[in-house]
C-alpha distance (Angstrom), angle and dihedral (degrees) to the residues before:
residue distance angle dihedral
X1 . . .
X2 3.80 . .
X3 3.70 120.0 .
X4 3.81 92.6 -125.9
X5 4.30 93.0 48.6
X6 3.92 91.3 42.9
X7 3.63 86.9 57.8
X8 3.87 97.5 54.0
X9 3.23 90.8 48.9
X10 3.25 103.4 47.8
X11 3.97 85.0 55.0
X12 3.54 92.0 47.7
X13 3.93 89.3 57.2
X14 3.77 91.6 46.4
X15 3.95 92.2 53.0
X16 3.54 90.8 50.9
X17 3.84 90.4 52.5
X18 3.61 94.5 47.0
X19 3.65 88.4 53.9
X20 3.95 90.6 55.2
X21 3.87 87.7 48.1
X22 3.70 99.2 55.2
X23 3.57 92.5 51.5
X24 3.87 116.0 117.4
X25 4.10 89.4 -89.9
X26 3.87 120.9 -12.4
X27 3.77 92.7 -147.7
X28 3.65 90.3 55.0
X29 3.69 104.0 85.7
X30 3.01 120.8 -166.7
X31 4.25 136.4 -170.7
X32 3.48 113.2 -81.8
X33 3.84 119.9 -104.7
X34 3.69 103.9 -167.7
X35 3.96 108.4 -7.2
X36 4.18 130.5 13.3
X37 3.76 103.0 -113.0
X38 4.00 95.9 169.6
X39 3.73 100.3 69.6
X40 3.30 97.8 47.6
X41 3.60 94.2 43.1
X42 3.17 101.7 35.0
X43 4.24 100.7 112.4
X44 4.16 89.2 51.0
X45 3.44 82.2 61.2
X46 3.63 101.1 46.4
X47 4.04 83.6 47.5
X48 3.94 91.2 64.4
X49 3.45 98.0 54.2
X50 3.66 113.8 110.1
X51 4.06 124.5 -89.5
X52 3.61 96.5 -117.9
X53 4.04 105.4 -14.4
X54 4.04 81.4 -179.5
X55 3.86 96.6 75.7
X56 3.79 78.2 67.2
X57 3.95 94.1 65.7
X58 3.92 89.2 40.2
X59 4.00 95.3 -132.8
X60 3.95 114.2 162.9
X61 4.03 112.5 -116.6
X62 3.42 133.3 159.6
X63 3.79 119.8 -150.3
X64 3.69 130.0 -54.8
X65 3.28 92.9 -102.1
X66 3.98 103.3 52.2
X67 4.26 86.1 39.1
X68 4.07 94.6 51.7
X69 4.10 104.6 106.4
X70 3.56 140.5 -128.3
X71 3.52 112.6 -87.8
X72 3.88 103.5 160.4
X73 3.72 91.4 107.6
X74 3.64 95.3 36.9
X75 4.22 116.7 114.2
X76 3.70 97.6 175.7
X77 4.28 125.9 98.1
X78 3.76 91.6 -101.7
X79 3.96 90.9 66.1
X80 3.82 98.6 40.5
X81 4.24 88.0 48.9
X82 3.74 106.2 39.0
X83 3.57 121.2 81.7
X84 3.80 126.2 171.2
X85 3.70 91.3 -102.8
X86 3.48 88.3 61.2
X87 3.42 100.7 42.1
X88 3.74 84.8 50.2
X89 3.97 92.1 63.2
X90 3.77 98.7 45.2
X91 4.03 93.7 39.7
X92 3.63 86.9 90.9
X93 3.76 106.5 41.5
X94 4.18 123.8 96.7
X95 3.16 123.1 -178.3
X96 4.23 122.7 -132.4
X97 3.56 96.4 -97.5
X98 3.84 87.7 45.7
X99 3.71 112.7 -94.7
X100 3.62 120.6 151.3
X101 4.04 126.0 177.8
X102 3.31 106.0 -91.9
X103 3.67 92.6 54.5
X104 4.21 78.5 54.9
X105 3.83 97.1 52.4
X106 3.94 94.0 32.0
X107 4.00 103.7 104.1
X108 4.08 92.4 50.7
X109 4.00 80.4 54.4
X110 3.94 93.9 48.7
X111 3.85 91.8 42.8
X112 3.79 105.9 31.9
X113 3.93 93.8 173.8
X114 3.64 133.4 -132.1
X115 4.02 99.8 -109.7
X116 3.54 88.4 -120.4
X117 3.76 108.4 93.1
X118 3.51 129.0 51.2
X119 4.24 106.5 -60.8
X120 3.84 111.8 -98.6
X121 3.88 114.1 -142.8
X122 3.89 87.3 -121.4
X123 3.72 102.2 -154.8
X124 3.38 138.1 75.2
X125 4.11 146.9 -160.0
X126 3.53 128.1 -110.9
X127 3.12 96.6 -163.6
X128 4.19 143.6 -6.7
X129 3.96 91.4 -89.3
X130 3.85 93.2 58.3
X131 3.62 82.0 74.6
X132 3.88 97.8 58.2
X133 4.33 92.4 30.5
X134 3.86 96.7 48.9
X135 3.68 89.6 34.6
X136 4.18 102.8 142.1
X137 3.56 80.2 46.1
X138 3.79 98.7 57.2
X139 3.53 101.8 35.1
X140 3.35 101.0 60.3
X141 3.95 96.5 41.5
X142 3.95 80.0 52.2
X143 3.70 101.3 48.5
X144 4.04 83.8 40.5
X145 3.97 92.5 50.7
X146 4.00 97.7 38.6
X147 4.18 97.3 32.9
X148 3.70 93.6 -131.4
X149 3.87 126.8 102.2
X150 3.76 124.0 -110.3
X151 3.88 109.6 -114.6
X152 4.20 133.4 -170.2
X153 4.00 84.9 -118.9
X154 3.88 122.9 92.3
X155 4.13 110.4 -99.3
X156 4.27 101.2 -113.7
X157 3.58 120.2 -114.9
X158 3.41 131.4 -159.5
X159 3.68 124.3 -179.0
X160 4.07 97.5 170.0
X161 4.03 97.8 124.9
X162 4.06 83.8 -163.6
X163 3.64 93.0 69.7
X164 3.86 82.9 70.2
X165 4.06 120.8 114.1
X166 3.63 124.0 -147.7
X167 4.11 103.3 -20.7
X168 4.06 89.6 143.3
X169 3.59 108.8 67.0
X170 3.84 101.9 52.4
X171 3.61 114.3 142.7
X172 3.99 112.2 -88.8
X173 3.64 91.1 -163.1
X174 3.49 93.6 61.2
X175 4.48 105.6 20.1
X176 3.21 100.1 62.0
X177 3.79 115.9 153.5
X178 4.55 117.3 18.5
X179 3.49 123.8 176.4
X180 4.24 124.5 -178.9
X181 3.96 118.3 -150.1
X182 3.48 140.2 -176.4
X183 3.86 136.0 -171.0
X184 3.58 122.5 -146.9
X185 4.03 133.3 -166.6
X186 3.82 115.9 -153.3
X187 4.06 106.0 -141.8
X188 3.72 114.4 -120.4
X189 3.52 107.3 37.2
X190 3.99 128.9 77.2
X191 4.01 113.7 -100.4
X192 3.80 120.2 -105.0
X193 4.11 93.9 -85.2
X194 3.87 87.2 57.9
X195 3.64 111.2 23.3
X196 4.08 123.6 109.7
X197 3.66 123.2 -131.4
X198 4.02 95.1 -107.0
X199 4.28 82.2 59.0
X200 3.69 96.8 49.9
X201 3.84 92.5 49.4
X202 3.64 89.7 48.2
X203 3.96 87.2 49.2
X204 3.77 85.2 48.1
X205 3.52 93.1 49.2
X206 4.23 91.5 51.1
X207 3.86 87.8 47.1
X208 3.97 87.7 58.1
X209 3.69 97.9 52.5
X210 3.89 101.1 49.2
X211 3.75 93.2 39.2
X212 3.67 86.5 50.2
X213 3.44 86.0 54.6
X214 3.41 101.8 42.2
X215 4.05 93.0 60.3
X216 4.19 82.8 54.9
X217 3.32 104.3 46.5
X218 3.26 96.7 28.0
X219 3.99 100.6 44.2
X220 3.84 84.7 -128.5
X221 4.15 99.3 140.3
X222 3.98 104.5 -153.2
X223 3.54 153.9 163.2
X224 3.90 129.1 -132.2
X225 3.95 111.0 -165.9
X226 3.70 127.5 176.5
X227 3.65 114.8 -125.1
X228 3.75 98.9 -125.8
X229 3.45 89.3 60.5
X230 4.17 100.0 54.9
X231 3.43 121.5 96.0
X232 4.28 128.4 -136.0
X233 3.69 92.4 -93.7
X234 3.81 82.8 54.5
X235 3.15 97.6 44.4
X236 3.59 98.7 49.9
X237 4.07 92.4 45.7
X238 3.98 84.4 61.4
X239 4.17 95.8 41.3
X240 4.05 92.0 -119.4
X241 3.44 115.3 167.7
X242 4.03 123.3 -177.9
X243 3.78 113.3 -89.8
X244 4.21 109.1 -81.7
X245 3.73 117.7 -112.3
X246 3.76 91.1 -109.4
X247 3.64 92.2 57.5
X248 4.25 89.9 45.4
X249 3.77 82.8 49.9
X250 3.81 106.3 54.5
X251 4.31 89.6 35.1
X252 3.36 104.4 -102.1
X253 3.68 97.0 120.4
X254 3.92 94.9 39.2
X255 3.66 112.3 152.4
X256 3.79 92.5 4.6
X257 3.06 128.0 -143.4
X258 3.71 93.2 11.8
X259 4.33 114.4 115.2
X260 4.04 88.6 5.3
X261 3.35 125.4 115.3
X262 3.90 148.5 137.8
X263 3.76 130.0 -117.3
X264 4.13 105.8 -153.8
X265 4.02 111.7 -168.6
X266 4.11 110.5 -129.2
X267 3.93 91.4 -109.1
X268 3.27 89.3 47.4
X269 3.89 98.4 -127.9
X270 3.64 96.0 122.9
X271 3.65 132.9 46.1
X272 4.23 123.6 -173.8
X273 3.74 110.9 -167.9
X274 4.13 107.6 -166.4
X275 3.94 116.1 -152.7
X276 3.33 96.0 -16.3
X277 4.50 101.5 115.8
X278 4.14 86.7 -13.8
X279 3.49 136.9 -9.3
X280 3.40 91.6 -82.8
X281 3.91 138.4 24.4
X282 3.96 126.4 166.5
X283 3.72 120.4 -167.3
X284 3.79 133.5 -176.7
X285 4.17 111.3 -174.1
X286 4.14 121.9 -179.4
X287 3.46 134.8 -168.0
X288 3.68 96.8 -124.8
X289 3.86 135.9 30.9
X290 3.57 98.4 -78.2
X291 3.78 104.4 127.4
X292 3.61 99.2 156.0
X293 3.85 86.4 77.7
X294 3.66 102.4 42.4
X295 4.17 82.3 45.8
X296 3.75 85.7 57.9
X297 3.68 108.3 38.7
X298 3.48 83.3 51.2
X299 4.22 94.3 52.2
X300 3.47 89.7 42.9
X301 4.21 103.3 54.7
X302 4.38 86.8 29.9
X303 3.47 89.8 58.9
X304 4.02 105.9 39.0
X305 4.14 84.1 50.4
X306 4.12 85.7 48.9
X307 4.17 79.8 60.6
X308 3.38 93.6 39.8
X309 3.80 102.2 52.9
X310 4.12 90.1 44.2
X311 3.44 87.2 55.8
X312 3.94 83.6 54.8
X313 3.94 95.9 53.4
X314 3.96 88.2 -113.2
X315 4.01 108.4 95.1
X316 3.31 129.5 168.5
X317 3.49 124.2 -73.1
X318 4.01 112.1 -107.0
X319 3.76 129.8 155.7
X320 3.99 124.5 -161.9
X321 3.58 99.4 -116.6
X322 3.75 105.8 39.6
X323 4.13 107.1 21.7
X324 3.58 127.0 -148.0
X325 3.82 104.7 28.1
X326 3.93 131.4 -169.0
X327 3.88 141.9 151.0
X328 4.25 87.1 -53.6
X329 3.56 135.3 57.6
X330 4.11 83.1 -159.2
X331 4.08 74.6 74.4
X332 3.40 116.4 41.6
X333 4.14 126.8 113.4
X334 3.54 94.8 35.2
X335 3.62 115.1 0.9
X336 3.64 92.2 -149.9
X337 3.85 124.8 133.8
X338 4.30 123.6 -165.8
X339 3.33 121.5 -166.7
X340 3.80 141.3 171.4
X341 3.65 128.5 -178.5
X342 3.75 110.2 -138.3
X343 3.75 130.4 -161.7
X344 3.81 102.1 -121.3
X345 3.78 128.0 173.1
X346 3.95 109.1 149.6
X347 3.88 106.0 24.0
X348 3.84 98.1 59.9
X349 4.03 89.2 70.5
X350 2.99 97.5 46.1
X351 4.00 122.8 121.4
X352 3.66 96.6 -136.0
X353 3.70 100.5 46.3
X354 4.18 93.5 96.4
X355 3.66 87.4 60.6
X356 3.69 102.0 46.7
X357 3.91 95.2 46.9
X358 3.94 94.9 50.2
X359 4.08 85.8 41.1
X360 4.16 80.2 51.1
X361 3.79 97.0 46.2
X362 3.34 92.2 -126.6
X363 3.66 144.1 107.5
X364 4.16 135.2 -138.1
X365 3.29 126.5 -167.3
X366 3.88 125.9 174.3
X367 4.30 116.1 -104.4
X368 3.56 117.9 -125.1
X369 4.38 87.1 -132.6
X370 4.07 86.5 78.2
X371 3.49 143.5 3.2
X372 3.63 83.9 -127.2
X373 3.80 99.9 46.9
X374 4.25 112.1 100.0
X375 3.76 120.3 -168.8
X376 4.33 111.8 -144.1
X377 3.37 116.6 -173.1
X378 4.34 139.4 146.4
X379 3.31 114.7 -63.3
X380 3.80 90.8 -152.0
X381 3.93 144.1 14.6
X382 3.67 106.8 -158.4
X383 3.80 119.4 79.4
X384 3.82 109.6 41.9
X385 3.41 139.8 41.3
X386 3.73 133.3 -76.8
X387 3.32 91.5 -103.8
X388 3.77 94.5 36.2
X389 3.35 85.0 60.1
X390 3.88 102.7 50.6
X391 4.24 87.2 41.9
X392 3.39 86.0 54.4
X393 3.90 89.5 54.3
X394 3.89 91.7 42.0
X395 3.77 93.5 51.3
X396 4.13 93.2 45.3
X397 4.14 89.0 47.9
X398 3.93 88.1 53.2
X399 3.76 95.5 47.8
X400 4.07 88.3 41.9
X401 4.28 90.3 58.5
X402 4.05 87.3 40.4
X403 3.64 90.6 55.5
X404 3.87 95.1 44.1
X405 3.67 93.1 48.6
X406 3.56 89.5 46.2
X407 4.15 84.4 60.5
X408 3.58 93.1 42.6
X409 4.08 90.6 60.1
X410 4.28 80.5 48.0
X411 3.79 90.6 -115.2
X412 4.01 124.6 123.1
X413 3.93 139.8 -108.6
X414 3.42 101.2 -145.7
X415 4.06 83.6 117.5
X416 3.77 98.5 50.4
X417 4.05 92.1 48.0
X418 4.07 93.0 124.5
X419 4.11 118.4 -133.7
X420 3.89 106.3 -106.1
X421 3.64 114.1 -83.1
């Protein structure tokens, strides 16, 4: 390259930087209005982050090398990704807020897993930068978790419930309970595993004022009530359980049940919970198979409080590469979460069934209501749509009861075994 050309570009490139450094905070990300900047500058940024910001915070470690944990009995994501290279190049990296790796990787270490159930991603994010600072870390437990690889271009949402096919006619006899969910991180504070008590009151405070105006603008009557003050019967009517020991462990339940709370609308289609897994969590649940309607009412509210938190300087956290982003990768691109509870009575012992859920892309696991009762929901959220995702839900559920009244009639499924998706 000419001396003369290098040099203009070179200037070019360091006015573009200098405009991504005088923003309000260069760690805060936010989602591009006109053109992605992150991707592409996404190792610049990596490059200013400090040597070892840890000597700041005085905390005794020995090297990389002698800190790097025992995974050899360890069946979670975490294990099967990290290597001691890798652990060598993030060892040294804290995020703004204070988030070092092993904070990252510490929940696969507290709950190692068995190998027997379905692998958990076991690690976490403090906070919405973790996702751009621990990057090759991430990704890969991402694109390992969800089965679809990581590109520079946005993830493509699609929140038009119309686009749906065939959600009315599932079975009654056999759907009989669906619920749609969605997590939500809110950009600019830490995520529940990190987060102080100041920032989760402040989160709670945020919640208050858009779902107080979402029940006036919206004509969606509600109540918002604080966890410490419901009672059992409460508590049982809205299937809370006290925070696990896991979560206790890793911080996600610190100071429970301060700054948590649930907001329950009057007809009881919607229900928000507010730092209770993440900062925030819709969920629409129906006594029948209907998910086109629990789909939409939970579109609908998710993206009126979207508006309503911009409006309040505090949107939700999103990141070019991945989407919607919050405390787990298990979450991020959508955040959304169908499921249906099927009755089930032959299918569930049968040899095959292993093969046709993981050829479905999605997972079953049996209710504690009835021995008959089977859960089926996504087995991922990042790589399609949401609507992808939910007709991919729809379509498994219908091929599910075919297959099971297939049994009952003593005939076999061989035939209706779907090609992997």
């Amino acid at each position: 390259m000419e001396p003369e050309r290098k040099d203009e570009q070179l200037g070019t490139n360091s006015t573009i930087l200098r405009a991504i450094v005088a923003a309000d905070d260069m760690w805060k990300v936010k989602p591009p209005i006109a053109f992605p900047m992150e991707t592409r500058y996404r190792t610049i940024l990596e490059s200013l982050v400090p040597p070892d910001p840890m000597s700041r915070l005085h905390l005794r470690r020995l090297s990389a090398d002698e800190e790097f944990p025992d995974l050899s009995r360890n069946s979670t994501w975490m294990a099967r990704i990290l290597t001691p290279a890798m652990y060598r190049r993030q060892f040294h990296r804290c995020t703004q807020s204070g988030v070092i790796f092993d904070d990252v990787i510490r929940p696969g270490l507290e709950e190692p897993g068995d190998g027997s159930a379905a692998e958990s991603v076991g690690c976490v994010a403090g906070d919405a930068q973790c996702y751009v600072l621990f990057c090759d870390f991430f990704d890969r437990v991402i694109e390992a978790h969800h089965q679809h690889e990581i590109t520079g271009q946005a993830p493509e949402g699609d929140f038009n419930y119309d686009n749906l096919k065939g959600t009315c006619d599932l079975d009654s006899s056999y759907a009989v309970r669906c619920e749609a969910s969605v997590v939500r991180g809110v950009e600019d504070f830490c995520f529940p595993t990190h987060c102080s008590r100041g920032e989760r009151r402040q989160l709670l405070a945020l919640a208050r004022g858009a779902l107080l105006r979402l029940e006036e603008e919206e004509q969606l009557p509600g109540r918002l009530l604080p966890l410490e003050e419901l009672d059992q019967a409460q508590q049982r009517q809205l299937n809370l359980e006290p925070p696990s020991a896991s979560r206790l462990r890793i911080g996600a339940a610190r100071d429970w049940p301060d700054a948590r709370a649930v907001w329950v609308s009057e007809d009881g289609s919607l229900v928000v919970w507010v730092n209770v897994d993440d900062h925030l969590r819709l969920v629409s649940t129906r006594d029948d198979g209907n998910i086109v309607e629990a789909f939409k009412r939970v579109c609908v509210n998710l993206q009126k409080l979207e508006g309503f938190y911009r409006e309040l300087r505090h949107p939700f956290a999103w990141k070019q590469q991945l989407g919607w982003v919050s405390s787990s990768p298990a979450d991020v691109g959508t955040g959304l979460r169908i499921r249906v509870d099927l009755r089930l009575r032959h299918l569930p012992g049968h040899k095959r069934l292993q093969d046709v859920l993981s050829r479905l892309r999605v997972r079953m696991h049996a209710t504690t209501e009835s021995p008959a009762l089977y859960c089926v929901s996504n087995a991922a959220t990042f790589g399609r749509s949401e609507v992808g995702l939910t007709q991919l839900v729809v379509d498994g559920v219908k091929l599910l009861v075919a297959m099971e009244r297939r049994l009952e009639g003593g005939r076999d499924i061989d035939e209706l075994v779907p090609a992997q998706k």
